[in-house]
Backbone as CSV, one residue per row, in Angstrom:
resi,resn,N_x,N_y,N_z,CA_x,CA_y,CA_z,C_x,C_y,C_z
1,UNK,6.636,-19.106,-6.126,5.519,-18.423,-5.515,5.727,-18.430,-3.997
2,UNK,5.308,-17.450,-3.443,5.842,-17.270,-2.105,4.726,-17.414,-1.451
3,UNK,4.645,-18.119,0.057,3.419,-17.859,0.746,3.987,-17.543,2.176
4,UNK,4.914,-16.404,2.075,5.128,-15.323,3.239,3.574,-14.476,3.672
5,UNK,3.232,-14.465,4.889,2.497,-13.793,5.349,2.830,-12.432,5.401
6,UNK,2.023,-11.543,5.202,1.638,-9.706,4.576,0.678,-9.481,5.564
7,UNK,1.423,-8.555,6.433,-0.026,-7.752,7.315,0.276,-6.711,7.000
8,UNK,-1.332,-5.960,6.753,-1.805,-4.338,6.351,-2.694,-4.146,7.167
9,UNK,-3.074,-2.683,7.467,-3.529,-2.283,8.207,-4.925,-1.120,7.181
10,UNK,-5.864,-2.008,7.423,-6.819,-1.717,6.572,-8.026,0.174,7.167
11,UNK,-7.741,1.079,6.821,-8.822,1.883,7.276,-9.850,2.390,6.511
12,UNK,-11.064,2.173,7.363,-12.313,2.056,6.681,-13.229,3.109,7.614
13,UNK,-13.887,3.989,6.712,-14.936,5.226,7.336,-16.349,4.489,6.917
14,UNK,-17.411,4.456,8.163,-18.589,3.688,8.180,-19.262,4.882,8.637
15,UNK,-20.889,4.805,8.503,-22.258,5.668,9.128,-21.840,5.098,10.647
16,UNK,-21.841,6.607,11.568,-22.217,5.417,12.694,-23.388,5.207,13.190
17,UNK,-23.309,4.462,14.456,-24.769,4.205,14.654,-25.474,5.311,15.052
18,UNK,-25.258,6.466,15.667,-26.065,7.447,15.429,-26.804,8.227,14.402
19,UNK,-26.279,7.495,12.856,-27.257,8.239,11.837,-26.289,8.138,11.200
20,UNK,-26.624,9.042,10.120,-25.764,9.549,8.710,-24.983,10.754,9.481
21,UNK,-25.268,11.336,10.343,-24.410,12.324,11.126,-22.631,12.771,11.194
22,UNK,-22.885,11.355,11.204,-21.602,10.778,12.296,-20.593,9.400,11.352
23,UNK,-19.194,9.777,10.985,-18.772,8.461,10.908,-17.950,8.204,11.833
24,UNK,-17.690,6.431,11.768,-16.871,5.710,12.542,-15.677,5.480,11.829
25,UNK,-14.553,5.527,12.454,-12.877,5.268,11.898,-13.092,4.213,11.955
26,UNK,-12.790,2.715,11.719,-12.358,1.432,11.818,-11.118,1.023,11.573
27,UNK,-10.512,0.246,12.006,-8.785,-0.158,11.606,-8.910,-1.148,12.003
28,UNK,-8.171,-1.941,10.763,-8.054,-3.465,11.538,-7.007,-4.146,10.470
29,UNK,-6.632,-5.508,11.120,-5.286,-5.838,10.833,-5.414,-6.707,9.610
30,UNK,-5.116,-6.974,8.352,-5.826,-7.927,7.241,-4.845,-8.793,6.546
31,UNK,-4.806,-10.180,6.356,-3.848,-10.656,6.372,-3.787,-11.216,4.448
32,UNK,-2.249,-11.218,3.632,-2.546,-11.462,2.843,-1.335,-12.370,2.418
33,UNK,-1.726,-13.857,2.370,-0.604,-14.982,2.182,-0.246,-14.953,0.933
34,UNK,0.941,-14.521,1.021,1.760,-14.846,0.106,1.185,-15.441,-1.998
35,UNK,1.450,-15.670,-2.558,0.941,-15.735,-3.846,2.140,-14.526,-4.728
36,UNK,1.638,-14.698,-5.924,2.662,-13.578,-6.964,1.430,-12.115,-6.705
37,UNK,2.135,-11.902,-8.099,1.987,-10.325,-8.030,0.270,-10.505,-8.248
38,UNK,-0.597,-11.320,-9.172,-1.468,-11.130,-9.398,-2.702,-11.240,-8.533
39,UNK,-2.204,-12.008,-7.464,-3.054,-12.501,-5.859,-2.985,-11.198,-5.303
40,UNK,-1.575,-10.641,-5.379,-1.793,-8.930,-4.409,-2.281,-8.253,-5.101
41,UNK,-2.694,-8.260,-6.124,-3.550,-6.945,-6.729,-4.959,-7.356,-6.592
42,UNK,-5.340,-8.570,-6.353,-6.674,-8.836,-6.286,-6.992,-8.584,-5.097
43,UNK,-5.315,-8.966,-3.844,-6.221,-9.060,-2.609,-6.394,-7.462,-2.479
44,UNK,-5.407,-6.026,-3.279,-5.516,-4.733,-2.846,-7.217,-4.478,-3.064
45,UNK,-7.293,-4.604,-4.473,-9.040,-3.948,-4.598,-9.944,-4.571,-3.933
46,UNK,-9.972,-5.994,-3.437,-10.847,-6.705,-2.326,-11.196,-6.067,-1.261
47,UNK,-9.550,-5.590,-0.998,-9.376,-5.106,1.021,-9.981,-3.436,0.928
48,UNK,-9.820,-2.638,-0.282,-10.696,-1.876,-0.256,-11.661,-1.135,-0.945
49,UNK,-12.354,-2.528,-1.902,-13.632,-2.605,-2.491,-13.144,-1.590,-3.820
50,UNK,-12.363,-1.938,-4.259,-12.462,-0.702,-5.266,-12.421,-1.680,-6.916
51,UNK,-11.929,-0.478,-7.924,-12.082,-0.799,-9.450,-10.521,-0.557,-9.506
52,UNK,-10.179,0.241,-9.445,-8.632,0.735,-9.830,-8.422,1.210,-8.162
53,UNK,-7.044,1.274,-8.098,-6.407,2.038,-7.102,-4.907,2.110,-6.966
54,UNK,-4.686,3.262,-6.183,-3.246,3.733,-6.525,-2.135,3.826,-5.190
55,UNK,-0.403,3.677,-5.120,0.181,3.269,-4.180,0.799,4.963,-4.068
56,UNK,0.130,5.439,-2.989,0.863,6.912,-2.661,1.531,6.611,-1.725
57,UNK,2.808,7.181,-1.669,3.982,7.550,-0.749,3.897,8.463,-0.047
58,UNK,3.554,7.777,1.376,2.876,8.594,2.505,4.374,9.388,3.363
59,UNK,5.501,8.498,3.409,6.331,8.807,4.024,7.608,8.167,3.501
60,UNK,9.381,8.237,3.768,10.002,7.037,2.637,9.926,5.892,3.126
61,UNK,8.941,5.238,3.997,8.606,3.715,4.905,7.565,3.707,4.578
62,UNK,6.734,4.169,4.625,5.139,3.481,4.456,4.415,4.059,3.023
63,UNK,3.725,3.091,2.818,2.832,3.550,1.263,1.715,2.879,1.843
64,UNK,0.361,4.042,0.916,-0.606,3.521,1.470,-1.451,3.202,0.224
65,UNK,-2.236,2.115,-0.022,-3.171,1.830,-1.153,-4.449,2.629,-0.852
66,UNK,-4.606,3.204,-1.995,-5.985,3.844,-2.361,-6.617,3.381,-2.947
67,UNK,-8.329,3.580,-3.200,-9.404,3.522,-4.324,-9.173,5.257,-5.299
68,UNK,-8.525,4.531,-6.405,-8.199,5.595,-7.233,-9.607,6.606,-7.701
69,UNK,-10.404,5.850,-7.432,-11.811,6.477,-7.922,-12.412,7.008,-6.585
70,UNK,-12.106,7.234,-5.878,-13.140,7.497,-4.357,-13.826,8.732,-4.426
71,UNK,-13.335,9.421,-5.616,-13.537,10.822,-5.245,-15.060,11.009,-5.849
72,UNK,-15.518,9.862,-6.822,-16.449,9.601,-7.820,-17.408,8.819,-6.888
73,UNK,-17.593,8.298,-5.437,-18.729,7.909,-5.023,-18.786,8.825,-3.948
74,UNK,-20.041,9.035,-4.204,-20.913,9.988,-3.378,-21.069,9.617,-1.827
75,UNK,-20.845,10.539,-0.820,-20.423,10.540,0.472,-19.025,9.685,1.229
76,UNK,-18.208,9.153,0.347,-16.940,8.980,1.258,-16.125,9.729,1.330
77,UNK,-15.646,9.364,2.734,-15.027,10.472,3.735,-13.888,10.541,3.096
78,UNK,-13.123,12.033,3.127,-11.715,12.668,3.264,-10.872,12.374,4.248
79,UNK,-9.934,12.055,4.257,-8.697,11.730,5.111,-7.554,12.874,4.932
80,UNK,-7.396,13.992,5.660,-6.203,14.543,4.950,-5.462,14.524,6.324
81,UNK,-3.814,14.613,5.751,-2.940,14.428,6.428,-2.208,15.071,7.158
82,UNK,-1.299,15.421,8.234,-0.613,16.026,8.049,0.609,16.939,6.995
83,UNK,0.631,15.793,6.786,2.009,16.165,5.130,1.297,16.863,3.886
84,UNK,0.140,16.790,4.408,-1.475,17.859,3.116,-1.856,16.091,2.199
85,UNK,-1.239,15.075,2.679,-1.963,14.306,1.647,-3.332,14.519,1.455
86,UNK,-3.951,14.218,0.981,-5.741,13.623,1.214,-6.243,12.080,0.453
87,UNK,-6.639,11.355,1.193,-7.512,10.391,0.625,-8.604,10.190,1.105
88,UNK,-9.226,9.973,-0.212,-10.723,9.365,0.159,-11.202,8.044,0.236
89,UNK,-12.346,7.801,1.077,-12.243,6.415,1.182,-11.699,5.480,1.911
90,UNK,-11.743,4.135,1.994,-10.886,3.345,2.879,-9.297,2.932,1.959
91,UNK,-8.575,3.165,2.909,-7.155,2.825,2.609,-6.376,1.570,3.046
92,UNK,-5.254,0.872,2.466,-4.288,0.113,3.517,-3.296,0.967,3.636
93,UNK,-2.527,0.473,4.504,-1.392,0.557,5.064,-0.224,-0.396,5.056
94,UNK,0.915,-0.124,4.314,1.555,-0.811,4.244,2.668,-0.129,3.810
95,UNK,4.323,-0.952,3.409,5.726,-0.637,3.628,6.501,-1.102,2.789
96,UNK,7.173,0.113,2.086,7.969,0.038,1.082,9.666,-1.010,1.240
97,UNK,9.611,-1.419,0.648,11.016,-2.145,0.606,11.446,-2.265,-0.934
98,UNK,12.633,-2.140,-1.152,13.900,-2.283,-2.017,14.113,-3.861,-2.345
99,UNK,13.676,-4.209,-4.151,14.040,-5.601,-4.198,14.500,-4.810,-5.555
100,UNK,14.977,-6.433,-6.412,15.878,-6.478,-7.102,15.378,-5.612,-8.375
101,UNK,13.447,-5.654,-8.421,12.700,-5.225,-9.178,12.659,-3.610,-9.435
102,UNK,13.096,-3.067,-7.972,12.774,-1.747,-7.800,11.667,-1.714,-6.533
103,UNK,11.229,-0.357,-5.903,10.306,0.055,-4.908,8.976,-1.301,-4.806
104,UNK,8.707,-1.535,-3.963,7.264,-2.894,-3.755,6.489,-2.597,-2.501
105,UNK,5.530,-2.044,-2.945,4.650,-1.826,-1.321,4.312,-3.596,-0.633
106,UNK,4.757,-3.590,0.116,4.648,-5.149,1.128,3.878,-4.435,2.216
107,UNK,3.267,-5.420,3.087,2.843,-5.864,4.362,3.535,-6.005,5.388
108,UNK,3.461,-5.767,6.897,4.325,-5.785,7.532,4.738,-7.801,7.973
109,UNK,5.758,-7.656,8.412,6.225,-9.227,9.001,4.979,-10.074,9.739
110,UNK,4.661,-9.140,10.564,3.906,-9.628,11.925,3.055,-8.609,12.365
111,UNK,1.845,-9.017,12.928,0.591,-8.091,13.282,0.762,-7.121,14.370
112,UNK,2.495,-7.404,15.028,3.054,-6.483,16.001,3.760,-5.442,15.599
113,UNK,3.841,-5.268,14.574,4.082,-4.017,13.540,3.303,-2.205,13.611
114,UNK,2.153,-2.661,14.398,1.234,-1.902,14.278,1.314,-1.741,15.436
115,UNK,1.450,-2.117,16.653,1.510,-1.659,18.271,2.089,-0.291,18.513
């Protein structure tokens, strides 16, 4: 069992304080120690509140975790991409690497990843 440190980069759409009008982007850095496979799937739906969710290939370096269901609660925001992705909802951010298993969305090394 590994307890390598995993940083993701968590984005989350909030009301802002001006009303229902208006949302706020949030991003922030979320850390997830090390454990097997079954700790990262708990910490994915934790970090963004979901039931199911899914690892889209945003680019061939980064994959981003979704709430596979987002599209099913009423008022969260669309994210679409340049590349035409779209997600709804809050996402992570995180980075594909090559193990012995095949493709593994990981966390970056260090919280300077994101600068």
């Amino acid at each position: 069992m590994s307890s390598k440190k995993e940083f993701y980069l968590l984005v989350e759409a909030v009301r802002g304080s001006e009303g229902k009008r208006f949302l706020e982007v949030n991003t922030k850095i979320v850390l997830f120690e090390g454990g097997g496979m079954e700790e990262k799937l708990s910490f994915f739906y934790n970090a963004i509140d979901c039931r199911t969710f899914d690892i889209i290939q945003y680019n061939p370096v980064l994959d981003l975790v979704v709430d596979d269901e987002g599209l099913f609660v009423s008022g969260n925001p669309v994210f679409e991409f340049k590349n035409g992705i779209q997600i709804v909802g809050s996402f992570l951010v995180g980075r594909q690497v090559m193990t012995k298993e095949g493709l593994e969305t990981v966390g970056f090394p260090s919280e300077k990843g994101f600068v």
